[in-house]
Backbone as JSON, one array per atom type, in Angstrom:
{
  "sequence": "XXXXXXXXXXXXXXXXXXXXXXXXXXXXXXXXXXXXXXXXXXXXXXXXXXXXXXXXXXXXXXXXXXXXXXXXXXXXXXXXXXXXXXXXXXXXXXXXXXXXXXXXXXXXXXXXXXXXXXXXXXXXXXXXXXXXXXXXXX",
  "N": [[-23.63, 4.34, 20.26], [-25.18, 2.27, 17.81], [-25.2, -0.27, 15.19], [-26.24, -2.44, 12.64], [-25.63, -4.71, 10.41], [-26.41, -6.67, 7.58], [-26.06, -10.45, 6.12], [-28.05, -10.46, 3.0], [-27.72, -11.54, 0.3], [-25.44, -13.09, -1.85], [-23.13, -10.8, -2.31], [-25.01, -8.72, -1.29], [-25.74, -6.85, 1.4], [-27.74, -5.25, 4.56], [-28.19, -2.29, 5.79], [-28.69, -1.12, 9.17], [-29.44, 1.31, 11.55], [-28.98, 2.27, 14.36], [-31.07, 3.79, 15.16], [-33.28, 3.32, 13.69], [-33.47, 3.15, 10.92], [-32.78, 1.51, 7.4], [-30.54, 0.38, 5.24], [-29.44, -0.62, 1.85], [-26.59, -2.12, 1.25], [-24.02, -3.21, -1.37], [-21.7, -5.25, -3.2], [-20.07, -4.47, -6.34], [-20.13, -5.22, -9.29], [-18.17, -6.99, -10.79], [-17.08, -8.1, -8.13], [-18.83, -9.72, -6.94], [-21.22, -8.49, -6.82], [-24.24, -7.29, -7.49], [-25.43, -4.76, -8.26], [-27.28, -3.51, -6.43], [-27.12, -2.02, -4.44], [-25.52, 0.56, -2.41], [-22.11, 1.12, -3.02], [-19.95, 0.08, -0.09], [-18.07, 1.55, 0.69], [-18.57, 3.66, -0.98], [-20.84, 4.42, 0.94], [-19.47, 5.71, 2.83], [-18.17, 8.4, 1.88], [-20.7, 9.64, 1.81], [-21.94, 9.67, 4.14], [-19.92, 11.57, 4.86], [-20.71, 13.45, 3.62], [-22.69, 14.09, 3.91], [-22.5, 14.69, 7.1], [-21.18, 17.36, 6.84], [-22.73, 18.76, 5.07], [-25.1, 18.68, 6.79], [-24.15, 20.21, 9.63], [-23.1, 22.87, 8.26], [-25.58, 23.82, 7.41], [-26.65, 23.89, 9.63], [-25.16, 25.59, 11.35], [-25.0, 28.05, 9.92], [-28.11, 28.55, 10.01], [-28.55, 29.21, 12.96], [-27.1, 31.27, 12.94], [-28.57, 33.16, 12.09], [-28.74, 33.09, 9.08], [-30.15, 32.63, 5.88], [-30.98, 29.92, 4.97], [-31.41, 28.01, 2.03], [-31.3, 25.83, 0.25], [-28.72, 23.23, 0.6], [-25.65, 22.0, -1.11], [-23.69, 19.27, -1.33], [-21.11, 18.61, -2.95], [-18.69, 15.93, -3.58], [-15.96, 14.41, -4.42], [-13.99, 11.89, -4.69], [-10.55, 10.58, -4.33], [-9.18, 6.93, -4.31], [-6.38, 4.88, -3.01], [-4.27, 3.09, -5.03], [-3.59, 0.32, -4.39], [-3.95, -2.48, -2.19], [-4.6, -2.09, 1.26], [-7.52, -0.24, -0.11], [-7.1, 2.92, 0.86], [-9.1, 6.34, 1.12], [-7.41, 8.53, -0.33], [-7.76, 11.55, -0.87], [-9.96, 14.22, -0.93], [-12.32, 15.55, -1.7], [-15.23, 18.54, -1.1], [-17.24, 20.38, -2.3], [-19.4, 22.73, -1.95], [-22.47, 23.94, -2.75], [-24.79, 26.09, -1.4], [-27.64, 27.88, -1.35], [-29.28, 30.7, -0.83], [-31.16, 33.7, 0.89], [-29.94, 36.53, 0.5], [-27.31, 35.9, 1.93], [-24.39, 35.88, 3.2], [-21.22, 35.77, 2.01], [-18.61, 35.37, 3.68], [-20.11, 34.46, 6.11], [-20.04, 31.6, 4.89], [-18.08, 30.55, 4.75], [-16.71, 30.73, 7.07], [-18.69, 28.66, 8.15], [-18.26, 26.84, 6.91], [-15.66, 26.11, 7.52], [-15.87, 25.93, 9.84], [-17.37, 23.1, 10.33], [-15.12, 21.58, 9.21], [-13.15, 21.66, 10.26], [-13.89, 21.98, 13.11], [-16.31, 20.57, 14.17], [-17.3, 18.33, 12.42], [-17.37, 15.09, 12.46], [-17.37, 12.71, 10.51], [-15.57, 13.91, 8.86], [-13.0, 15.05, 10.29], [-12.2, 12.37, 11.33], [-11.45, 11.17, 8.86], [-9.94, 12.66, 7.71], [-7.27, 11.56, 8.75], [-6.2, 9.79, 7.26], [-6.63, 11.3, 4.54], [-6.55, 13.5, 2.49], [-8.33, 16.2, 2.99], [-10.08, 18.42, 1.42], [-11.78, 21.8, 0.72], [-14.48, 23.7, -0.89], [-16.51, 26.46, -1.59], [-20.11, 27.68, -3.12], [-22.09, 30.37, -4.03], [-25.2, 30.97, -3.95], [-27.47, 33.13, -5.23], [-31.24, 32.53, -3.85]],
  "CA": [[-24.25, 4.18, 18.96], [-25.5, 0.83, 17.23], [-25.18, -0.95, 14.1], [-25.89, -4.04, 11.94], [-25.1, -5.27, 9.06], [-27.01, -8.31, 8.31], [-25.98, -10.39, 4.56], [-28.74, -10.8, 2.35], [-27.58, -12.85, -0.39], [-24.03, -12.49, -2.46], [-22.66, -9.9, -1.28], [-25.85, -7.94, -0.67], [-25.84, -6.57, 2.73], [-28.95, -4.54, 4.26], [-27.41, -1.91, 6.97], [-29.62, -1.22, 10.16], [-29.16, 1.86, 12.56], [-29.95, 2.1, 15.92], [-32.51, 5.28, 14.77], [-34.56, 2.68, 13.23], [-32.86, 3.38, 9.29], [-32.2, 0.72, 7.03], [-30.14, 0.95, 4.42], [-28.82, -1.81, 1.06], [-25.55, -2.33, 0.61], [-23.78, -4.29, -2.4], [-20.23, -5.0, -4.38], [-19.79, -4.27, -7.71], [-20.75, -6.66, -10.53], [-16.79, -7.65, -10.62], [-16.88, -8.6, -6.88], [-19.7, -10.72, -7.15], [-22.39, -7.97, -6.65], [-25.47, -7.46, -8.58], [-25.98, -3.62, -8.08], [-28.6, -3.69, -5.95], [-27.34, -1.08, -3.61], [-24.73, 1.83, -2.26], [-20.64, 0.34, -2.11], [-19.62, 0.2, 1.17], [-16.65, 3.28, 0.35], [-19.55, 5.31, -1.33], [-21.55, 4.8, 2.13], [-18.41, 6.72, 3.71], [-18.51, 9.11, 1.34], [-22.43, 9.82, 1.64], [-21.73, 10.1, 6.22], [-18.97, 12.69, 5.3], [-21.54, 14.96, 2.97], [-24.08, 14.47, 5.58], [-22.24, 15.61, 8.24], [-20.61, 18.21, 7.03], [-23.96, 19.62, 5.38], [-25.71, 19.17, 8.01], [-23.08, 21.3, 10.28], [-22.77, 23.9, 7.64], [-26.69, 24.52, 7.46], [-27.04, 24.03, 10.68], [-24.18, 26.68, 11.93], [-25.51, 29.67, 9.45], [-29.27, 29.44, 10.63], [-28.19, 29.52, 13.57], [-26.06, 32.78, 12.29], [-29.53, 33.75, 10.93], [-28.3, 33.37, 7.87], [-31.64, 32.66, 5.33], [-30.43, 28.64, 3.76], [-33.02, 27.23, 1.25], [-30.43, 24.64, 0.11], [-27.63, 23.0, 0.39], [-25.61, 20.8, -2.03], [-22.42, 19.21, -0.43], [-20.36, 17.69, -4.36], [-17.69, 15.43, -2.73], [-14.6, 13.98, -5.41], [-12.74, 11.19, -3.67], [-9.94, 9.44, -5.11], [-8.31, 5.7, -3.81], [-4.99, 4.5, -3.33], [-4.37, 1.71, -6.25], [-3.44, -1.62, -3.72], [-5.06, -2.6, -0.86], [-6.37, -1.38, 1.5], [-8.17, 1.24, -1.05], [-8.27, 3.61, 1.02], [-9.18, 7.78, 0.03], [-6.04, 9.29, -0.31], [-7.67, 12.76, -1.5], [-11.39, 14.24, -1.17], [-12.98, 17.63, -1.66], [-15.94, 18.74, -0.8], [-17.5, 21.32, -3.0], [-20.66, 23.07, -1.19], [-23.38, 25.29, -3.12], [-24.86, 26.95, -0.77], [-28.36, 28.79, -1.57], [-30.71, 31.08, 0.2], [-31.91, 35.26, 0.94], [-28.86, 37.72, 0.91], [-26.02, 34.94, 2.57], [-23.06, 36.06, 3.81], [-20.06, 34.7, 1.6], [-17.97, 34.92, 4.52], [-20.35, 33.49, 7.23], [-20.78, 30.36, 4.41], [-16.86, 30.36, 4.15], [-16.65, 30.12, 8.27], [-19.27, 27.58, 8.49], [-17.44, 25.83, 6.0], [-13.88, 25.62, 8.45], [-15.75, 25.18, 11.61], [-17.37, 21.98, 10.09], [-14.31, 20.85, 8.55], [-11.77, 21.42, 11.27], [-14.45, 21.17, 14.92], [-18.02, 19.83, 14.1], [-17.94, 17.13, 11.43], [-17.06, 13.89, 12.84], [-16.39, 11.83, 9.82], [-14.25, 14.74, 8.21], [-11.75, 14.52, 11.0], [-11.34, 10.84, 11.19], [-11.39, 10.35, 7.26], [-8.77, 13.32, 7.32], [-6.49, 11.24, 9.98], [-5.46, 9.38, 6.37], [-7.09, 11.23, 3.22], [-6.33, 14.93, 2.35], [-9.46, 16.62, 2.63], [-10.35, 19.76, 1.28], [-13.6, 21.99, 0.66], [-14.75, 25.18, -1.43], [-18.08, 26.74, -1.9], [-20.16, 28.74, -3.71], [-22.97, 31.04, -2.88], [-26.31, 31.35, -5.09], [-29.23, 33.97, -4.12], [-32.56, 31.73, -4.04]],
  "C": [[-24.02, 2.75, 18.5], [-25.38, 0.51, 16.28], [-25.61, -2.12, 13.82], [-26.29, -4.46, 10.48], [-25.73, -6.64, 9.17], [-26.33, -9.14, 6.43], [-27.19, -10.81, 4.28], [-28.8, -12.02, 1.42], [-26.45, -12.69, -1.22], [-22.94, -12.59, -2.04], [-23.32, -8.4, -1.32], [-25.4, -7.92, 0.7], [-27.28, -5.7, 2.84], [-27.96, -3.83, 5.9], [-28.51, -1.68, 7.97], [-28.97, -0.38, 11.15], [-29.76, 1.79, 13.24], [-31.37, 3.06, 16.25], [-33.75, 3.97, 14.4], [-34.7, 2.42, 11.61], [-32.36, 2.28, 8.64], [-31.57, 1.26, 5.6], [-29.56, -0.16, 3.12], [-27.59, -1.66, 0.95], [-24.9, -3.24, -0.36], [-22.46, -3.83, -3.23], [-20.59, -4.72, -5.5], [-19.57, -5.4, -8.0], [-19.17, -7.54, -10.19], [-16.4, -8.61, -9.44], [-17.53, -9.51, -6.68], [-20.98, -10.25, -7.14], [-23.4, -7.95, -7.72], [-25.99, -5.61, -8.67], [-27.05, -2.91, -7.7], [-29.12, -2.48, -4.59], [-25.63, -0.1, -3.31], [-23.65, 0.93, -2.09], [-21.08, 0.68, -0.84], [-18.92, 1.78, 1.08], [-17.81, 3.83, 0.0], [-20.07, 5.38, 0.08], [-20.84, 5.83, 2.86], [-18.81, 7.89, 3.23], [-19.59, 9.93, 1.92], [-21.97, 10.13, 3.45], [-21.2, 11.28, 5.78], [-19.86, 13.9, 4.53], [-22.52, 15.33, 3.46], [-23.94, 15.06, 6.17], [-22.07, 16.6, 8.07], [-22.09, 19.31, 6.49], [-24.53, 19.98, 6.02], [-24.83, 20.47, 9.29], [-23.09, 22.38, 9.36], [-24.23, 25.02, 7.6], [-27.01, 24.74, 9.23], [-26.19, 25.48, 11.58], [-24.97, 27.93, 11.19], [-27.09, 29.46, 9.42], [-29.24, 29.69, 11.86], [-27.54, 31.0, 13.89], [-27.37, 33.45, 11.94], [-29.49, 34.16, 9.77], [-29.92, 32.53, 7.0], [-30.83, 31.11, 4.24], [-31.64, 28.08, 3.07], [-32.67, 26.16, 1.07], [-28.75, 24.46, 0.39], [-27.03, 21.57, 0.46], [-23.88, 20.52, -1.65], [-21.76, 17.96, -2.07], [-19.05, 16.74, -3.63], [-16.86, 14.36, -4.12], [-13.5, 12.97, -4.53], [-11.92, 10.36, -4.51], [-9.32, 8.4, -3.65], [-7.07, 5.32, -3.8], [-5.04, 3.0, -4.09], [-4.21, 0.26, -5.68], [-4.25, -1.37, -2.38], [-4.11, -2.25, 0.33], [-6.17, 0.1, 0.72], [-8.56, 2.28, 0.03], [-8.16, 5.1, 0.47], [-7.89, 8.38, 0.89], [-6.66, 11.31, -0.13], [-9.54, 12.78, -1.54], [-11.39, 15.33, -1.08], [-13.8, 17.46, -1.83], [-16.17, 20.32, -1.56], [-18.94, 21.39, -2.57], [-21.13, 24.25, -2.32], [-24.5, 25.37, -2.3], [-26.25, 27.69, -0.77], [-29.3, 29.45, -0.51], [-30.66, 33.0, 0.05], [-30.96, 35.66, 1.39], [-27.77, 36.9, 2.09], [-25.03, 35.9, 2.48], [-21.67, 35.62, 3.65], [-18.82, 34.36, 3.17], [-18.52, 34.2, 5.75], [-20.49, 32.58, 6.43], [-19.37, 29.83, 4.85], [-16.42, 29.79, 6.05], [-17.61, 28.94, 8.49], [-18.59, 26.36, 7.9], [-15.89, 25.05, 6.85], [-14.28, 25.51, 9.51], [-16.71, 23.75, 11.22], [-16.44, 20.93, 9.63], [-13.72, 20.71, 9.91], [-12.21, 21.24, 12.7], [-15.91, 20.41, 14.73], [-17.62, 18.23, 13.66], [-16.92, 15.86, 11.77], [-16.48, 12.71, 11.42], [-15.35, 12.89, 9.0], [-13.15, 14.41, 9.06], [-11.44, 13.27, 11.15], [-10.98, 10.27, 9.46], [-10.12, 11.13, 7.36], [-7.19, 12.88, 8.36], [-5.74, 10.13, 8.17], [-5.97, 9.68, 4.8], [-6.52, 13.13, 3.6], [-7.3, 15.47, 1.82], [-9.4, 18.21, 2.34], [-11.42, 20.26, 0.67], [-13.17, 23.45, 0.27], [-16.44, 25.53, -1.29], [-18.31, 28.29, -2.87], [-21.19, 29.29, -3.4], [-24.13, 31.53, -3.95], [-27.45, 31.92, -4.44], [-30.32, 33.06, -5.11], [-33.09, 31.21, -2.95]]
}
């Protein structure tokens, strides 16, 4: 897998996957940014609610479980000196779709956390991750 990061102007950045995806990145006003696009740390963030959504929907249709949506809330806090990084994150999943299965949401939920989801396990190698859900018929 590919990357690049190119700078724009600042400390704009514009990101560039190897799919063909571009993406803005930019500091905060304080840093010298202009708010022009996603932190860098939120980008993390935003991978780890990806993945793990994706893995969670993807495991219960698989299950033939009936998903219409699903909303992956993620809460991260920082450690106060440098390097910032997330000490502490949770992942709060709602869940919706036709007669679900609280407990197949609740296993999809621990086999994305603990074997699927790729940035969960390396973020959780120095942040204390943890995840709930909830389960809405629609």
């Amino acid at each position: 897998m590919k990357a690049r990061v190119k700078l724009i102007e600042g400390v704009s950045f514009v990101g560039q996957s190897e799919s063909g995806h571009s993406v803005v990145m930019d500091g905060a006003p304080e840093s010298g940014g202009k708010n022009l696009g996603v932190r860098p740390m939120e980008m993390l963030l935003l991978g780890l609610g990806g993945c793990s959504a994706f893995d969670v929907v993807h495991i219960l249709r698989k299950g033939r479980q009936q998903v219409t949506d699903c909303v992956a809330d993620i809460d991260a806090t920082r450690a106060d000196s440098d390097p910032k990084v997330f000490t502490k994150i949770h992942v709060h999943f709602t869940v919706t779709g036709k007669a679900l299965d609280p407990k197949r949401v609740e296993q999809a939920v621990h086999l994305s956390a603990d074997k699927y989801c790729s940035a969960s396990i390396m973020l959780g190698k120095s942040a204390e991750i943890t995840h709930d859900f909830e389960v809405v018929e629609g």
